[in-house]
Each structure stands twice: as C-alpha cells, then as structure tokens.
N, C-alpha and C positions, 0 to 999 in steps of 0.2 A: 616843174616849178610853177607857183601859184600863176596866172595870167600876170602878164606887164611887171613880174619883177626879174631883172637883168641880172646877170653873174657880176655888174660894180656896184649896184644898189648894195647884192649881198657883202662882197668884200669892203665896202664901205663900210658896211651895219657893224662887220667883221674888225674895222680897227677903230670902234666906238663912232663914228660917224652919227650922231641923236638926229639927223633930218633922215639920214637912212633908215635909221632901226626904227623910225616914228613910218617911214614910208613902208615897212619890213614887215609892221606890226598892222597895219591899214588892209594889206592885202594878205596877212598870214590867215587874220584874224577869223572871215569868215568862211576858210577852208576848214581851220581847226574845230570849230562851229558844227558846221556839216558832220562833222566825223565821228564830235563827241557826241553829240547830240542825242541822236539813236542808241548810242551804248550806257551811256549814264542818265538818260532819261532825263529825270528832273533836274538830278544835279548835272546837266549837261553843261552851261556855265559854268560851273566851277571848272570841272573837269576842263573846258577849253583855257580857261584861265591858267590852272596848274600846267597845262601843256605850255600855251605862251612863257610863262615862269622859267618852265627849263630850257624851252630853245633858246631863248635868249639867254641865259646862263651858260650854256652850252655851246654858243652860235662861232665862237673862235676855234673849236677844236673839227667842224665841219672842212673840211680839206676839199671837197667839190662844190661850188656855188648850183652845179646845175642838177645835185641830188637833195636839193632843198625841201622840195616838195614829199619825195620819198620818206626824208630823214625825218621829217615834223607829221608826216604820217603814223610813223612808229611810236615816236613821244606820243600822240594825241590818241592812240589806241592802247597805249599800257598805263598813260595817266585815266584816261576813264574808265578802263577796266577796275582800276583801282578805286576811282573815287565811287565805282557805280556797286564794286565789294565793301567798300567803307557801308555806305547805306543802307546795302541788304535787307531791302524789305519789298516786300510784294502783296501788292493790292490786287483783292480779289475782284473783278468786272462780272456783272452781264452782260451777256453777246447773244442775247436771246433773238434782237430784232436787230439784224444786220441793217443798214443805211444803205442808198442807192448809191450807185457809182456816180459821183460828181455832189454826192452831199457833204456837207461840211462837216457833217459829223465825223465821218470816212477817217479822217486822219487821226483822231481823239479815239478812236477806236484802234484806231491801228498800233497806237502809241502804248494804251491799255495792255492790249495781246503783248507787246513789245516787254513791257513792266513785267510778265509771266519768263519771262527766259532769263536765265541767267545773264551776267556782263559777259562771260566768254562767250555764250552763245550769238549773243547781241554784237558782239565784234566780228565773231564770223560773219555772221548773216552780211552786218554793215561793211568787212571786207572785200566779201565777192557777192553780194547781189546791190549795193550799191557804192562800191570803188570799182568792180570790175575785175581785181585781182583774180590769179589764177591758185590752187591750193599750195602750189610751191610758195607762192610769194606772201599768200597771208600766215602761211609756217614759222616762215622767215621772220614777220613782222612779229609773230604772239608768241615766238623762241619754244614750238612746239612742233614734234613732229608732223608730216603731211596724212600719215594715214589719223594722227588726232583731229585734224582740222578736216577732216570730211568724216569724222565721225558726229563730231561737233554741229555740223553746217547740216547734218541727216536729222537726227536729233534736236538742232535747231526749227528745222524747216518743218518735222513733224509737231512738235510741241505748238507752233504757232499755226500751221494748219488745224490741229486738231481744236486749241484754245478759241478761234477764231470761230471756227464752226460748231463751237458747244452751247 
C-alpha cells in the first residue's frame, strides 16, 4: 500500500466516504505517476489519469485493503501500455555525444532512448528494473507468460543498450 494510507481510509473510500477517496487520491496519485510515466512517456499523465479513473470506479470490488498498492499497479501498467499504444510513435534522437553522469541532460536522454522501445518493453524494464518485481510477478501483472517477460526484458535491455550507445 502507497505510504500512510490505512486499510479504514481504503474501506472508507470503499463506501464513498469523498474525504477518504480525496485522501485515497492524494497519495494514490503520485505512485501512479512513477509507474506511468516511463511507459507512456509523454502521455504519461494521461495514462496516470486513466489509471486513477478506473481504480476509483473499480475501488468497491477490491476485497483486501492491504493489496492496494499491488491492485493499482496493475491498472497503471495496462492503462499506459495502452495509452502509450494509442500514441505509437517514435522520435528518432542523436546519442552521438553522451552527457556526464550527474548532467541534467542525463535524464532527457534517458527518456529519448526510452521513446525507442516499445510500451511492453517499456513496462517490463519499468517492472523489474524500477518496481523491483520478480518475472513471475510482472507475468502476472501484463497477463503474459514468464518466459515472454524475460524475453521481453532481454530485448528490452538490448534495444536500449544498444540505442543508447549508437
């Protein structure tokens, strides 16, 4: 569960409680952020937006307060996969003159290379090199087999090595 939200906040939110689902929304908000971000890119907002949309439509059929954080994982990696397939398009970058570690550019770069992979790829990478997941569990999350998601996450990793260093 996101930090400081409690299993009454959720069942609050759960039987329309608006100071709950307002507190619900406060700290869903910039986990969903984090998540989308990387995978839909520009339209990373949306993407978190359309996430927020469904859990909250959604948020009465949740039966464990305390798989919250899990549950709205899942939503916010199959809504920006989607919204980052809606968009499908890819900007070609030069990476000709890499940035020093600690330059600002560093990230704007990163982001570029990022814009070169696919959204499935871009959800793997963002499930297990920055949630930590294991491949069973980001399987689980993108309703794909485990040997697709380490073919995926190989593939990924090469495409943006290679992007990166071209």
């Amino acid at each position: 569960m996101p930090e400081d939200v409690d299993a009454e906040t959720v069942r609050a939110a759960q039987r329309g409680d608006t100071l709950a689902m307002a507190a619900l929304l406060d700290r869903l908000a910039p986990y969903v952020g984090r998540i989308c971000g990387p995978i839909a890119l520009d339209d990373g907002a949306d993407a978190a937006q359309e996430t927020l949309v469904a859990v909250f439509r959604s948020l009465r059929t949740l039966k464990d307060p305390a798989a919250l954080r899990g549950w709205a994982r899942a939503i916010a990696v199959r809504e920006a996969v989607r919204v980052a397939r809606r968009s499908a398009r890819a900007v070609p970058v030069d990476l000709s003159t890499l940035p020093a570690r600690g330059d600002a550019q560093l990230g704007a770069d990163i982001r570029d290379v990022l814009d070169r992979l696919s959204p499935e790829h871009r959800a793997v990478l963002v499930l297990r090199d920055v949630e930590g997941l294991d491949e069973r569990a980001a399987a689980e999350l993108l309703g794909v087999r485990v040997g697709t998601v380490k073919s995926r996450l190989s593939r990924a990793r090469e495409t943006f090595r290679k992007a990166w260093t071209s």
